[in-house]
Each structure stands twice: as C-alpha cells, then as structure tokens.
C-alpha positions, 0 to 999 in steps of 0.5 A: 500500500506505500506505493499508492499516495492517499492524496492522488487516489480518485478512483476505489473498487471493492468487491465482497465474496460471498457465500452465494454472491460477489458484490462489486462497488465502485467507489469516486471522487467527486467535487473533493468527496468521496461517493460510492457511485456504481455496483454490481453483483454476480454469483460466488464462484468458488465451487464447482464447476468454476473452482475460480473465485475470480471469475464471479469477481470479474463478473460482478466487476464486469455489471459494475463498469458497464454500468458506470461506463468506465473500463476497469479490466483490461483483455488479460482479464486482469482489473486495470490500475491505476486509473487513468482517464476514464479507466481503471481505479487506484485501489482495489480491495476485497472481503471475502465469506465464500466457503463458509468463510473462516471457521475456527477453535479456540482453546483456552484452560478456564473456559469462563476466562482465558477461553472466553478471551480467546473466543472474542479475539477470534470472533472480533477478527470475524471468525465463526467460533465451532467450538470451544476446548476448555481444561474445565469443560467436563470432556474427557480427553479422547472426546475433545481430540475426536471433536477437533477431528471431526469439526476440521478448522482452518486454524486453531487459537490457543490461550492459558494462564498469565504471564509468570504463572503455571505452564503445566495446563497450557502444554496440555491444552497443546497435547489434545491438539498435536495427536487429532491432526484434523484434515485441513478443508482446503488443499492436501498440501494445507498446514493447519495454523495454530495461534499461541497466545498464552502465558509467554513462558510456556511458549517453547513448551508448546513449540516442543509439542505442536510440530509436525503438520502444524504451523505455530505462530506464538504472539502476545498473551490475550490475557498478560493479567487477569485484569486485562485483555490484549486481543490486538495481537492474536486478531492480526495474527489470525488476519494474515493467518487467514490470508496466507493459509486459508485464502491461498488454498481456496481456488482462485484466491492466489490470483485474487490475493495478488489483484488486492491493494490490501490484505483480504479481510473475513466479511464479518471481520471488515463489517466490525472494522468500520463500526470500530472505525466510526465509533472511534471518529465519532465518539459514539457507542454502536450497534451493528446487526447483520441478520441472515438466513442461517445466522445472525451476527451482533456488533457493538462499540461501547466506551471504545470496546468491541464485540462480535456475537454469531448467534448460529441458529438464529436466522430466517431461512435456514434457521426459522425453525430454530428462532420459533423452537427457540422463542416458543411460538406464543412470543412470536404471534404476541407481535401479531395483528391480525388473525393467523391458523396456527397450522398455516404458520407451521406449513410458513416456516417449513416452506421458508427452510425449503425455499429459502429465497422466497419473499412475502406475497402476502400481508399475513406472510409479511406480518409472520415473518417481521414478527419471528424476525423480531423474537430472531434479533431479541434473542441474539442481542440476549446472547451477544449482552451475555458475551460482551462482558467486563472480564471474568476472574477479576477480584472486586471489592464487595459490599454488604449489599453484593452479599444478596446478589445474585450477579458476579465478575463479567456484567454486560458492557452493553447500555442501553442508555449509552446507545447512541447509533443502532444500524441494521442490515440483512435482508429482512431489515433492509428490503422491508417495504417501508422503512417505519417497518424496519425502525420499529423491527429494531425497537421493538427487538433492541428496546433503546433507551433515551435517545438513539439515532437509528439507521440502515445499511443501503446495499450491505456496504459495510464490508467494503468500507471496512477494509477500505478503512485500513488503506483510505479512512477518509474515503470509508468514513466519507462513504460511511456518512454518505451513501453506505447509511440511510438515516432513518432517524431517531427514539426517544423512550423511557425506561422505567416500567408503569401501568398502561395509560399512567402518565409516562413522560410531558415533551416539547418539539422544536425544529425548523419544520416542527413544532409539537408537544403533549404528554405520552401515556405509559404504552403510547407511541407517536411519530413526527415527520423530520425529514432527512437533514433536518434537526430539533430540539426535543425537552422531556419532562419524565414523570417519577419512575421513568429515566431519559438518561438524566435519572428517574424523574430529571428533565433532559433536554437533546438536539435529535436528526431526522431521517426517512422515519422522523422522530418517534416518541416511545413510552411502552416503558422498558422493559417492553410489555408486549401483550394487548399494545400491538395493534395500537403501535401499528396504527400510531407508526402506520405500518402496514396498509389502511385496513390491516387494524380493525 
C-alpha cells in the first residue's frame, strides 16, 4: 500500500465474496468527496464447476463498469490500475465469506476466562467460533481430540494462564491438539495454523509439542493479567493467518490475493472494522446487526470496546425453525395483528427452510415473518449482552449489599442508555417495504433507551468500507456518512416500567419544520415527520419512575436528526410489555396498509 499516495487516489473498487454472491462497488471522487457511485453483483464462484473465485469477481466487476461506463479490466482479464482517464481505479480491495468463510477453535484452560478471551479475539477478527476446548469443560480427553477431528478448522487459537504463572495446563491444552491432526478443508498440501497466545513462558513448551503438520505462530498473551485483555495481537495474527493459509488454498484466491491493494479481510471481520472505525471518529457507542438466513451476527462499540456475537441458529431461512423452537411460538404471534391458523404458520416456516429465497406475497406472510424476525434479533442481542462482558476472574471489592446478589465478575458492557447509533442490515431489515417497518423491527427487538439515532445499511456496504478503512479512512468514513447509511432517524423512550395509560413522560418539539408537544401515556407511541437533514430540539419532562438518561424523574433536554422515519416518541416503558399494545403501535407508526387494524 506505500506505493499508492492517499492524496492522488480518485478512483476505489471493492468487491465482497460471498457465500452465494460477489458484490462489486465502485467507489469516486467527486467535487473533493468521496461517493460510492456504481455496483454490481454476480454469483460466488468458488465451487464447482468454476473452482475460480475470480471469475464471479470479474463478473460482478464486469455489471459494475458497464454500468458506470468506465473500463476497469483490461483483455488479460486482469482489473486495470491505476486509473487513468476514464479507466481503471487506484485501489482495489476485497472481503471475502465464500466457503463458509473462516471457521475456527479456540482453546483456552478456564473456559469462563482465558477461553472466553480467546473466543472474542477470534470472533472480533470475524471468525465463526465451532467450538470451544476448555481444561474445565467436563470432556474427557479422547472426546475433545475426536471433536477437533471431526469439526476440521482452518486454524486453531490457543490461550492459558498469565504471564509468570503455571505452564503445566497450557502444554496440555497443546497435547489434545498435536495427536487429532484434523484434515485441513482446503488443499492436501494445507498446514493447519495454530495461534499461541498464552502465558509467554510456556511458549517453547508448546513449540516442543505442536510440530509436525502444524504451523505455530506464538504472539502476545490475550490475557498478560487477569485484569486485562490484549486481543490486538492474536486478531492480526489470525488476519494474515487467514490470508496466507486459508485464502491461498481456496481456488482462485492466489490470483485474487495478488489483484488486492490490501490484505483480504473475513466479511464479518471488515463489517466490525468500520463500526470500530466510526465509533472511534465519532465518539459514539454502536450497534451493528447483520441478520441472515442461517445466522445472525451482533456488533457493538461501547466506551471504545468491541464485540462480535454469531448467534448460529438464529436466522430466517435456514434457521426459522430454530428462532420459533427457540422463542416458543406464543412470543412470536404476541407481535401479531391480525388473525393467523396456527397450522398455516407451521406449513410458513417449513416452506421458508425449503425455499429459502422466497419473499412475502402476502400481508399475513409479511406480518409472520417481521414478527419471528423480531423474537430472531431479541434473542441474539440476549446472547451477544451475555458475551460482551467486563472480564471474568477479576477480584472486586464487595459490599454488604453484593452479599444478596445474585450477579458476579463479567456484567454486560452493553447500555442501553449509552446507545447512541443502532444500524441494521440483512435482508429482512433492509428490503422491508417501508422503512417505519424496519425502525420499529429494531425497537421493538433492541428496546433503546433515551435517545438513539437509528439507521440502515443501503446495499450491505459495510464490508467494503471496512477494509477500505485500513488503506483510505477518509474515503470509508466519507462513504460511511454518505451513501453506505440511510438515516432513518431517531427514539426517544423511557425506561422505567408503569401501568398502561399512567402518565409516562410531558415533551416539547422544536425544529425548523416542527413544532409539537403533549404528554405520552405509559404504552403510547407517536411519530413526527423530520425529514432527512433536518434537526430539533426535543425537552422531556419524565414523570417519577421513568429515566431519559438524566435519572428517574430529571428533565433532559437533546438536539435529535431526522431521517426517512422522523422522530418517534416511545413510552411502552422498558422493559417492553408486549401483550394487548400491538395493534395500537401499528396504527400510531402506520405500518402496514389502511385496513390491516380493525
């Protein structure tokens, strides 16, 4: 990347490989900023009979420049750089997911501490964690070793102890790795990667034991201290890990890998790098959710520290039926309106496995499925508040009253209160019909409290920005800002709990556009046009009980933006009482088409 000058770069291409698609963009400057101006899609071409993955590469690249009217491949088939006149770009960068994309282990002598720390890193280097081998996790040894070799990962994560401290669990860890030699999923020639982030004194202990067949790369301890994390280390190591083993043996990737301005990155990887990236710009706390067909991934920011969750049986197609098993069926029809045979939704949802492309026909298929997507999004942000956690292991002073509690080392960092950006992407969030319906999807399922801006991904964008953002930050966060988000705007809701139809919270409105004020029930909704661009200042009044983010009872005052949506005023309380409020939501935000409420 030193050979490229970030002053002189006009002209950007990205491309995300998929699982089933290769998504191209085309990225410009234009008037000195940076827009995203053409895409283009093809499929994934990683499998047979292709064995390519540059060929769905070159066809996505080939929509995209034909659609742009720009060359960007020369007759060699290789992409033309750098631009010059009306061909060619000046960076080229890619993310890649096909092939199941990184699948690893992590292995760590306490499960509820260095394990876990191992888990983070790999998951915030966008990994999907298969399993996890603890010294504690109640398997016998030849169970542990016949779970490696059946699961066959690209890459093993290994961790243990603090720096100074034993070494004799840590070289066990070492001894179940070294005689399950699983087979490697790509290439015969492959040598599996293993990561050594432990206890820096056992490093040549493991290094006697992990030999032949395997590829040692020993770094900084994950866990130095009990008290602290060090993930930096072990994330990069398992980034060019992925580039220079698992990459390199999937068909086509070496060509692909020589194209690149820039390491390839894991799609899920790269969607975190930018959620990093624009929390650290702003200032802000985030949370990002990508919901899929078979699974669901939660990213969140808060006070500088990120997370990744991959919630694996939660999604809406594949998955569907797991997310209803899950939930309970009476969760889900709680989000309901209208009338539906319980025996049609069951023939919905295997329909859905069968068919997993297929979109709604039909006002009850739509309210169905935006309701199991709801309970879907509930449940991982469950899981990923259970995972983002303040370390495990770490000593604290006690008081009398911690004495009653029930609560130890390891609260969740994620608050509610603190969230200030929520952005959804996935295609039930981002191609639902109207845009209220995918605002009230993320309220509904993340309950933010206080004040939070509320936005989606355009075209599933963030991949791309999120390498880009290692070679050109300006360009990702311009593009960020721009065209990647579509603000739909923001919620302002209490927290607090309260019987239906108490008095809940006194407001004022105050905008250039806008002008309102009035007093919200406890399970009331209210929604205000402020468009795109505009802004207001919004006064909240709480009544004793309820909290904006001040305290219970203590008026706040916020300055809010507008979007697509407007602003939406939520006193349901948290957290949320569902049953008997849906219909009079619906009718409040407009949902669904005039006639769907009685």
């Amino acid at each position: 990347m030193s050979r490229i000058d970030p002053d002189r770069v006009q002209v950007i291409l990205a491309t995300d490989c998929g699982s089933t698609t290769t998504k191209a963009i085309l990225i410009q400057k234009i008037d000195g900023v940076f827009r995203q101006t053409h895409r283009g899609e093809a499929p994934t071409t990683v499998e047979e009979p292709f064995a390519d993955v540059t060929m769905g590469v070159l066809n996505a690249v080939t929509e995209t420049q034909e659609l742009a009217g720009r060359r960007l491949i020369d007759a060699d088939g290789r992409i033309i750089q750098p631009a010059s006149g009306d061909e060619g770009c000046d960076i080229y960068i890619s993310t890649s997911s096909a092939g199941g994309g990184l699948q690893m282990m992590v292995a760590g002598v306490i499960r509820q501490m260095t394990a876990e720390s191992a888990k983070r890193a790999a998951l915030g280097a966008g990994a999907i964690v298969m399993d996890v081998i603890a010294a504690n996790d109640k398997r016998r040894p030849h169970e542990q070793i016949q779970r490696i070799r059946e699961l066959r990962p690209d890459m093993i994560l290994v961790s243990g102890g603090v720096d100074g401290g034993t070494t004799t669990h840590v070289v066990r860890l070492a001894e179940l790795i070294a005689p399950a030699k699983p087979r490697p999923r790509f290439g015969s020639e492959y040598t599996l990667p293993i990561i050594y982030a432990g206890n820096a004194d056992a490093a040549p202990l493991v290094a006697d034991v992990i030999t032949d067949g395997f590829d040692l790369t020993v770094v900084d301890n994950l866990r130095p201290v009990l008290e602290r994390e060090n993930l930096g280390p072990a994330r990069d190591a398992i980034h060019d890990l992925f580039l220079e083993h698992v990459m390199a043996h999937a068909p086509g990737y070496d060509k692909l890998i020589q194209w690149t301005d820039a390491p390839i990155m894991p799609t899920p990887g790269a969607v975190g790098n930018i959620l990093e990236t624009i929390a650290r710009e702003r200032g802000i706390n985030v949370v990002g959710v990508d919901i899929g067909g078979a699974t669901t991934d939660v990213f969140s920011v808060f006070d500088g520290v990120f997370n990744r969750t991959v919630s694996a049986n939660l999604g809406m197609s594949y998955s569907i039926s797991n997310v209803c098993a899950e939930a309970g069926m009476d969760n889900i029809l709680r989000w309901v309106h209208i009338p539906m045979d319980a025996r049609e939704l069951r023939n919905r949802v295997k329909n859905k496995m069968i068919r997993p492309t297929t979109i709604p026909q039909s006002l009850e298929a739509l309210v169905f499925e935006q309701a199991v997507a709801r309970e879907a999004l509930r449940l991982a942000y469950l899981q990923h508040k259970e995972f983002a956690t303040t370390l495990k292991g770490v000593q604290r002073q006690r008081t009398v009253g911690d004495t009653f509690s029930q609560e130890s080392s390891g609260e969740t960092i994620v608050d509610n209160m603190a969230l200030n950006l929520l952005v959804a992407s996935g295609g039930v969030l981002s191609h639902a019909p109207s845009m209220r319906q995918t605002a009230m999807l993320l309220i509904d399922a993340f309950e933010p409290e206080g004040f939070t801006t509320l936005a989606k991904d355009s075209i599933f964008m963030m991949p791309h920005l999120g390498v880009l953002a290692e070679v050109h930050p300006q360009a990702s966060v311009e593009v960020f800002e721009r065209d990647c988000l579509i603000h739909l705007g923001a919620v302002a809701a209490a927290a607090g709990s309260g019987k239906p139809g108490q008095a809940c919270f006194r407001y004022q409105v105050r905008g250039d556009t806008l002008e309102a004020s009035g007093e919200m029930r406890v399970g009331d909704m209210k929604l205000y046009p402020l468009g795109l661009g505009e802004t207001a200042r919004v006064a909240i009044q709480p009544e004793r009980g309820f909290d904006f983010g001040a305290g219970p009872g203590r008026a706040v005052e916020r300055d809010v933006e507008g979007g697509t949506v407007g602003l939406i005023l939520d006193a349901r309380g948290r957290p949320l009482q569902v049953e008997g409020g849906v219909e009079g939501w619906v009718r409040a935000l407009e949902l669904y088409p005039e006639g769907s409420v009685a």
